[in-house]
LOMISE-906450 format. One record per residue (C-alpha): residue number from 0; y, z, x. Coordinates in steps of 0.5 Angstrom, whole numbers. Layout:
<nodes>
(node NUM,(Y,Z,X))
...
</nodes>
This chain:
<nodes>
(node 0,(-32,-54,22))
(node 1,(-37,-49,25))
(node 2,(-34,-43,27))
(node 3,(-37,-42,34))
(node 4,(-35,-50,34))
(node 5,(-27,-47,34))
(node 6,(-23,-46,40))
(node 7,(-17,-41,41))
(node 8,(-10,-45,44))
(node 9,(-9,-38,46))
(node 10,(-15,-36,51))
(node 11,(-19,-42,51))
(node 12,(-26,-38,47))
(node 13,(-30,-39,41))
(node 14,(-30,-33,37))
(node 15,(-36,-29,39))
(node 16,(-34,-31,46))
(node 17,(-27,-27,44))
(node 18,(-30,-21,40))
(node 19,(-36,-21,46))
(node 20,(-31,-20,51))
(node 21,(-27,-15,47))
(node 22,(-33,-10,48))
(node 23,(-32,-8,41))
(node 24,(-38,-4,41))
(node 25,(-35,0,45))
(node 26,(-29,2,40))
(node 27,(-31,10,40))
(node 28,(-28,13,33))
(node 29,(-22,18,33))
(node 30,(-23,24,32))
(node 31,(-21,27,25))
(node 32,(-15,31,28))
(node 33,(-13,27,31))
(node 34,(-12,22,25))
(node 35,(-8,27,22))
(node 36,(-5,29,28))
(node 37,(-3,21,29))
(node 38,(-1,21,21))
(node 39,(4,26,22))
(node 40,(7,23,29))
(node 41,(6,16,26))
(node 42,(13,18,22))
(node 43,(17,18,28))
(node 44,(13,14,34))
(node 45,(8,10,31))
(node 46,(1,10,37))
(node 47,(-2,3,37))
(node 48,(-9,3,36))
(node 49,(-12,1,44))
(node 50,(-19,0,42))
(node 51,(-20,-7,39))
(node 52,(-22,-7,32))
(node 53,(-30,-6,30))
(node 54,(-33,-13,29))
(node 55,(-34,-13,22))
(node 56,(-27,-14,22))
(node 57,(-29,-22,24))
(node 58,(-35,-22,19))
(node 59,(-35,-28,15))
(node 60,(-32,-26,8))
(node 61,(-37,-26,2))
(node 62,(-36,-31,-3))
(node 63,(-33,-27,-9))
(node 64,(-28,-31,-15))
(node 65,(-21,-28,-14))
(node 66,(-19,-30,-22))
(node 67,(-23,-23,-25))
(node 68,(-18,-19,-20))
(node 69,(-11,-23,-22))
(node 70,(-14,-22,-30))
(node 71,(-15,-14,-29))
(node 72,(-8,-14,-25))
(node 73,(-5,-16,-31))
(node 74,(-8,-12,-35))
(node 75,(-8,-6,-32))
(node 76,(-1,-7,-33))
(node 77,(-1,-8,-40))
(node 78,(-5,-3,-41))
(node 79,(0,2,-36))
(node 80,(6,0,-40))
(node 81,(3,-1,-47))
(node 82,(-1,7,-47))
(node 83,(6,10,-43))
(node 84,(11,6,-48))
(node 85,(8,3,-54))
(node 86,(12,-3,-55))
(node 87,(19,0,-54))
(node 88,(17,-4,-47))
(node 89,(18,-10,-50))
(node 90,(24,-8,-55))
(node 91,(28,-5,-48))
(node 92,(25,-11,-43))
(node 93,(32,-10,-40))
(node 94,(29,-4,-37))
(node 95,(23,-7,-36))
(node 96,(26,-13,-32))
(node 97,(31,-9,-28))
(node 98,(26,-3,-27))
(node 99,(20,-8,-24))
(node 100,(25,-12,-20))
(node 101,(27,-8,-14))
(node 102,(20,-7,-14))
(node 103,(17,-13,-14))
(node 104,(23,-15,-9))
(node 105,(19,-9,-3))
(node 106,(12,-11,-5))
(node 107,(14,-19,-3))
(node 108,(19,-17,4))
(node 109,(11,-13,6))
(node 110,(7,-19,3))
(node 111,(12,-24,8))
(node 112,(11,-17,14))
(node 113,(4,-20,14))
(node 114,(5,-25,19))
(node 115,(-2,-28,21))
(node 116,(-7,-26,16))
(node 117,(-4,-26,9))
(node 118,(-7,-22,3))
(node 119,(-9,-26,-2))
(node 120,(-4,-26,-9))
(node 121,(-10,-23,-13))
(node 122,(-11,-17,-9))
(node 123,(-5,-16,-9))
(node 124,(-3,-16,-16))
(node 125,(-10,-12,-17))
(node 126,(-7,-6,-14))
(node 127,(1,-7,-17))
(node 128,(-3,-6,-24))
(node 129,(-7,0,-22))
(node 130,(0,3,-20))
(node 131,(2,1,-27))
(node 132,(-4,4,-30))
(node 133,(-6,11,-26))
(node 134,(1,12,-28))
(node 135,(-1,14,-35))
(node 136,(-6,19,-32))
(node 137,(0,22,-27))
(node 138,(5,23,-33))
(node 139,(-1,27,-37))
(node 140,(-3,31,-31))
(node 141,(4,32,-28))
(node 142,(5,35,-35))
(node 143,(-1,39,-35))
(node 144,(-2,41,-28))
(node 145,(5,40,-24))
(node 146,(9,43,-29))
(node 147,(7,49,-31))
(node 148,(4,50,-24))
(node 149,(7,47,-18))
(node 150,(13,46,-21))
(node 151,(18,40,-18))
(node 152,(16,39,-12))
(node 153,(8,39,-14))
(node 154,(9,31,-17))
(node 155,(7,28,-10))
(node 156,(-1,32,-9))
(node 157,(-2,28,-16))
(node 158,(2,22,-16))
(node 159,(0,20,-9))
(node 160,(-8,20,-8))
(node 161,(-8,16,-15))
(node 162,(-4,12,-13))
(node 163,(-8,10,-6))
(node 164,(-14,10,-10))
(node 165,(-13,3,-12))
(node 166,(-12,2,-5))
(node 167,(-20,5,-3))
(node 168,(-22,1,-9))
(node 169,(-20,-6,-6))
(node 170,(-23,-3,0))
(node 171,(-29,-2,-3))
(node 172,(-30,-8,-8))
(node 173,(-33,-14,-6))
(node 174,(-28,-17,-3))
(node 175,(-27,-11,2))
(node 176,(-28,-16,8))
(node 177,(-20,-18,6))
(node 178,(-19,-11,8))
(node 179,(-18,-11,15))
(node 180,(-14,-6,19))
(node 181,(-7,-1,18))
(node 182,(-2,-7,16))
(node 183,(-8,-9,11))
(node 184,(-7,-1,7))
(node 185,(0,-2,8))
(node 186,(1,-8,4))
(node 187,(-4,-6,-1))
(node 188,(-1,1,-2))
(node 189,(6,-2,-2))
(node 190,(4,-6,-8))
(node 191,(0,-1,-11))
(node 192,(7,4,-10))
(node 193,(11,-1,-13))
(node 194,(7,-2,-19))
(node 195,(7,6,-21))
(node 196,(15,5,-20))
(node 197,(16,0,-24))
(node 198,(13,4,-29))
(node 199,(17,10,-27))
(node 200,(24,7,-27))
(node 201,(24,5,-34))
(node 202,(23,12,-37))
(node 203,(29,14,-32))
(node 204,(33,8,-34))
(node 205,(32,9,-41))
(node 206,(34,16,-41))
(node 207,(39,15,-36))
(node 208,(43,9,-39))
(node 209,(41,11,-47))
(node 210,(40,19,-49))
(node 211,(45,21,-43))
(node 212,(51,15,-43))
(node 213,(49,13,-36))
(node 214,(53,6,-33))
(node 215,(48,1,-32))
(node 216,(49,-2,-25))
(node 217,(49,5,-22))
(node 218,(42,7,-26))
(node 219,(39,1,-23))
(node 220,(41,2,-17))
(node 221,(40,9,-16))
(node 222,(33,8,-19))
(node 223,(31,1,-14))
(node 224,(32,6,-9))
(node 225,(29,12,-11))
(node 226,(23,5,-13))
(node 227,(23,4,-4))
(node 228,(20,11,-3))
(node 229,(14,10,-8))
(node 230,(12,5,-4))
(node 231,(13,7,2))
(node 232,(10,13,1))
(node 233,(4,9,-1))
(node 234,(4,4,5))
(node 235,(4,11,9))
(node 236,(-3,13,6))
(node 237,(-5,5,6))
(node 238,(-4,6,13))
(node 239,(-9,12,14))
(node 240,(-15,7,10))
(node 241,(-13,2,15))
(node 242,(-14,5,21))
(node 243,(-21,8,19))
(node 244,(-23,1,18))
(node 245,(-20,-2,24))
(node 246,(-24,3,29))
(node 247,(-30,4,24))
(node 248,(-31,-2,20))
(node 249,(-32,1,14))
(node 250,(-28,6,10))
(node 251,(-29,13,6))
(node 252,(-25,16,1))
(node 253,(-24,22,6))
(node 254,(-20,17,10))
(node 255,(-14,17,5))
(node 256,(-12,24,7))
(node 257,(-9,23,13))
(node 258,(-4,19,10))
(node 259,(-4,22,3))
(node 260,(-3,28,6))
(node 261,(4,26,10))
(node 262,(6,21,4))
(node 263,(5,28,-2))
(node 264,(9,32,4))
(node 265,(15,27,4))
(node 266,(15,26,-4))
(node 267,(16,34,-5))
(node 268,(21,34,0))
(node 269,(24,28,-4))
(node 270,(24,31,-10))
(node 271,(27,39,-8))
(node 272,(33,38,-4))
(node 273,(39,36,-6))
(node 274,(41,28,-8))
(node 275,(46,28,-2))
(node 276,(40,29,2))
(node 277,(35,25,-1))
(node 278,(40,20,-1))
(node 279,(43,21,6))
(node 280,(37,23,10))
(node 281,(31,23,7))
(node 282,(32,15,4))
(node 283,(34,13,11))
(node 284,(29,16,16))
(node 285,(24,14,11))
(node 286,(27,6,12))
(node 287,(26,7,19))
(node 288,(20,10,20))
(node 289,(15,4,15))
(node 290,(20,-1,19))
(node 291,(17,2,26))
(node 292,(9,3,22))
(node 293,(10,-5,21))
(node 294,(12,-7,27))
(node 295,(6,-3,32))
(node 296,(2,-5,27))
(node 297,(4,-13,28))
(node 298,(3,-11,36))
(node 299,(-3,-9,35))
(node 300,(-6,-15,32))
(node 301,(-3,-20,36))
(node 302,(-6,-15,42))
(node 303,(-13,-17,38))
(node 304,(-12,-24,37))
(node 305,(-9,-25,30))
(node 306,(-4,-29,32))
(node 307,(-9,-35,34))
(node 308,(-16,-32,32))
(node 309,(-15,-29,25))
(node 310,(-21,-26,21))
(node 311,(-24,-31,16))
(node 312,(-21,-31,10))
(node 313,(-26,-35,6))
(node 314,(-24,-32,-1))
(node 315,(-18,-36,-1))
(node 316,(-22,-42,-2))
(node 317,(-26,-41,-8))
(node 318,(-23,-42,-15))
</nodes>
């Protein structure tokens, strides 16, 4: 069927009657201090986006396979594990298992978030493989730059913008149609979050339970905790990339720092204070303030039409 030929239930136009009557032309973009200003508040009272969303948001998507994406996931992931572990991945893949399963977990409550236009698996899965694999460059650059120089709190200004890069690639690639607002980065940017800590948890599994006679259950615990943050943390610079896109309807690299800046801010608080803390407060109010991003978020799409008139998601029908 035609596009023009569709009728929303909701408000009885076709969609260029809907994106007519929506002024979108008119969306005026935000001021860049006034993104990081929103970034900052966004933790506490998420602002919904009032302009509708710019109208390449409703381009038909180009037609691109999605198998290539799904063939790198898997092998970034490997290669993630393989150069961070050698084959002792394989030896200890309890730990791999246990160290990936709360992450996977998170990445599939966000997936299921996304009520009204679901991204495709292999996107996805792109960006849990770049998570695996840009750790490798984090491990080495922590050691290099954020030890001897920045110290404990330091990890998250490396760890945090490459991370959120595999996000800006999804964005830019060829299937960047797929990517369309805030909730968009924040399912990219959980995966890609949960990628780096599955790849993360094994080492403290390993070191926790064999070299320092850790109980296992509390190790697991104690880690898949530890994994939600870096998925939070991730969604949050998701989020800045999402936005941009929405009000633009194109992104940029510079667009990842609203939220990059807010997530390294929160992973250094993470790593410098006190357990009692971090577990107490940190952990909590980081729970919170994702839940309220999620929720504007959805509000904001069911304002633009989501619900009855979703973007176009021709990718998802080609082999």
């Amino acid at each position: 069927m035609d596009p023009e030929d569709a009728y929303c239930r909701c408000c009885g136009k076709n969609l260029s009657e809907w994106v007519e009557s929506q002024t979108l032309a008119a969306a005026a973009q935000q001021p860049v201090e006034s993104l990081y200003v929103e970034a900052f508040r966004s933790l506490f009272s998420p602002s919904p986006v009032r302009a509708p969303p710019d109208a390449s948001v409703f381009a038909d998507r180009q037609q691109s396979p999605l198998t290539p994406y799904m063939v790198w996931a898997v092998m970034l992931l490997l290669m993630g594990l393989g150069a961070s572990y050698g084959g002792e991945w394989m030896s200890y893949l309890g730990f791999t298992l246990a160290g990936y399963g709360a992450p996977i977990l998170y990445v599939v409550w966000m997936v299921r978030s996304d009520r009204y236009e679901r991204e495709p698996t292999a996107l996805v899965a792109y960006c849990f493989g770049w998570g695996a694999f840009i750790g490798v460059a984090a491990g080495v650059l922590n050691a290099v730059v954020t030890a001897p120089l920045l110290g404990m709190g330091g990890a998250g200004f490396i760890e945090e913008p490459l991370k959120a890069l595999g996000v800006y690639l999804v964005a830019r690639s060829r299937l960047g149609g797929e990517f369309n607002d805030h909730l968009d980065g924040m399912v990219y940017g959980a995966a890609a979050g949960a990628g780096f800590a599955g790849l993360e948890n094994f080492w403290y599994l390993y070191e926790m339970i064999v070299n320092n006679s850790y109980p296992a259950l509390p190790a697991v615990l104690v880690r898949s905790m530890t994994a939600f943050m870096h998925i939070a943390w991730t969604a949050m610079a998701g989020r800045s990339l999402g936005i941009a896109k929405a009000l633009k309807g194109e992104v940029s690299l510079g667009d990842l720092a609203p939220g990059v800046l807010v997530a390294a801010l929160i992973h250094m608080a993470w790593n410098t204070v006190p357990p009692f803390i971090a577990f107490g407060f940190i952990l909590p109010f980081t729970v919170e303030s994702l839940r309220r991003q999620i929720r504007t978020a959805l509000d904001d799409e069911k304002r633009w039409g989501y619900e009855c008139f979703a973007p176009n998601e021709r990718t998802r029908e080609v082999a």
